[in-house]
Residue frames relative to the residue before (quaternion, step in Angstrom):
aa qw qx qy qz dx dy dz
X 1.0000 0.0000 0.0000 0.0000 0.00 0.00 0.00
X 0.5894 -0.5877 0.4471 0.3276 3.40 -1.14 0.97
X 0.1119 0.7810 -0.6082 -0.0878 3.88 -1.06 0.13
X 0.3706 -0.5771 0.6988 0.2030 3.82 -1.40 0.80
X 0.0961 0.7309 -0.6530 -0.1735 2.24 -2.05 0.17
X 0.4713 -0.7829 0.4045 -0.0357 3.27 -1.25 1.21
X 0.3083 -0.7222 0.6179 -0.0389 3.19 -1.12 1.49
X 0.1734 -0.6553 0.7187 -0.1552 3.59 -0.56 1.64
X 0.6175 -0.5990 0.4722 0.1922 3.53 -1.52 1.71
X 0.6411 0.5126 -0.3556 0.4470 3.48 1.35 -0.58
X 0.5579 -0.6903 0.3110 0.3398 3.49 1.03 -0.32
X 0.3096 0.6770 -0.4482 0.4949 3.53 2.25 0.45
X 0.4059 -0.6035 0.6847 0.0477 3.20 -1.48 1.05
X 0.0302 -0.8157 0.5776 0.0087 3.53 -1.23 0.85
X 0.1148 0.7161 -0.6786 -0.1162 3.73 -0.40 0.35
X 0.1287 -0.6540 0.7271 -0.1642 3.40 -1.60 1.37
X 0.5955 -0.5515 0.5110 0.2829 3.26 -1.52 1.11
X 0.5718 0.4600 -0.5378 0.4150 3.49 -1.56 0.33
X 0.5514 -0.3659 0.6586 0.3583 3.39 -2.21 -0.12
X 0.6241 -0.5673 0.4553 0.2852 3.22 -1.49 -0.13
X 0.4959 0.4939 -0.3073 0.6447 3.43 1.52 -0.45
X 0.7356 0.2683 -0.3982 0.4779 4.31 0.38 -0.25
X 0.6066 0.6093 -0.3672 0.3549 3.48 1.09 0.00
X 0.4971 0.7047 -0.1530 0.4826 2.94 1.96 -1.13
X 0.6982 0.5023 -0.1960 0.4709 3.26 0.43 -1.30
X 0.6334 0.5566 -0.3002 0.4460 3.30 0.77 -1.74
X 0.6719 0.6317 -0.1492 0.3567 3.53 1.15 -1.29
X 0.7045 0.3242 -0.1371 0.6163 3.48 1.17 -1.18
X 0.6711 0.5318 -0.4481 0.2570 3.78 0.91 0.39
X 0.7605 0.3763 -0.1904 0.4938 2.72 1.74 -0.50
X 0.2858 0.6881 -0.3955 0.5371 3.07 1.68 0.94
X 0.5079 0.6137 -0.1390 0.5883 3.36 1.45 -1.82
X 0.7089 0.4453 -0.3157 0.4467 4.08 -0.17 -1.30
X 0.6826 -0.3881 0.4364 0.4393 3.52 -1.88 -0.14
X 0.7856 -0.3892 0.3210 0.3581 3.45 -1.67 0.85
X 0.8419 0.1496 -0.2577 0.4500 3.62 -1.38 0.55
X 0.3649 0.7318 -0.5414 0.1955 4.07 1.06 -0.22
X 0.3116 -0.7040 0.6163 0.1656 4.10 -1.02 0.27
X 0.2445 -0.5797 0.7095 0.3173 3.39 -1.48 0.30
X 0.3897 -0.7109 0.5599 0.1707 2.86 -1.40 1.24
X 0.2191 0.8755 -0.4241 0.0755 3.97 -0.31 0.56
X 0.4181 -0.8599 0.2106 0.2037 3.45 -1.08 0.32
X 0.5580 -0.6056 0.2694 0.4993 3.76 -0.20 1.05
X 0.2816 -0.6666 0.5643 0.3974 3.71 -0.73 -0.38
X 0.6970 0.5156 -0.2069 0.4534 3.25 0.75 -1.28
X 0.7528 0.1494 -0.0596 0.6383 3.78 0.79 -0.19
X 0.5576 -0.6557 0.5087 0.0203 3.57 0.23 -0.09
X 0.5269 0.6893 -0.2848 0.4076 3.27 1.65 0.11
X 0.3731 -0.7444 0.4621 0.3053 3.52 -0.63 0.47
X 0.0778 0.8390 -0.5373 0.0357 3.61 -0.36 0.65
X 0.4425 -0.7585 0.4775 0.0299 3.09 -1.07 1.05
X 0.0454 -0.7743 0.6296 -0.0456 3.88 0.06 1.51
X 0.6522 -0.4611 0.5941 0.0950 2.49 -2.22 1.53
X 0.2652 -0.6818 0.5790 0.3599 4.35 -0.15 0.44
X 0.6810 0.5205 -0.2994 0.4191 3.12 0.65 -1.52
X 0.7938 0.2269 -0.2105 0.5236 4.08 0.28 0.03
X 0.4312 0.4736 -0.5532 0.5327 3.37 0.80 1.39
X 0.1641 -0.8250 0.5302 0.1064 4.13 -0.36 1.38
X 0.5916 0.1308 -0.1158 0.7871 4.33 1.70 -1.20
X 0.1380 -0.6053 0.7612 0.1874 2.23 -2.58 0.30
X 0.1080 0.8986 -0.4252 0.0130 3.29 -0.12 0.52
X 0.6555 -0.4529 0.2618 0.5446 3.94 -1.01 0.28
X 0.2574 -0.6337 0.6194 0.3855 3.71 -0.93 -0.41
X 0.5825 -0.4806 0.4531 0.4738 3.76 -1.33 0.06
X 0.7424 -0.5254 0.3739 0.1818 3.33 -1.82 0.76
């Protein structure tokens, strides 16, 4: 399975299921939606559902195979 990975203004690393282009998207809709909305996405490493801030996400990038 494809995985991203994410770069947060705080300097936390994320890796999350999807390509980078569905992560993206996921990213710019709820950027797109009414103030304080989250992408909803999934941990890789645990499988957790976690909820990113768009507006404190700085790279997106592929994650490792």
């Amino acid at each position: 399975m494809a995985t991203t990975k994410l770069l947060l203004v705080t300097g936390e690393q994320l890796e999350v299921d999807g390509t980078p282009d569905e992560v993206a998207k996921a990213i710019e809709n709820a950027r797109r939606s009414s103030p304080g909305t989250l992408a909803w996405l999934h941990e890789t490493v645990d499988d957790e559902r976690l909820g990113v801030n768009p507006a404190q996400v700085v790279t997106v990038r592929a994650g490792e195979a």
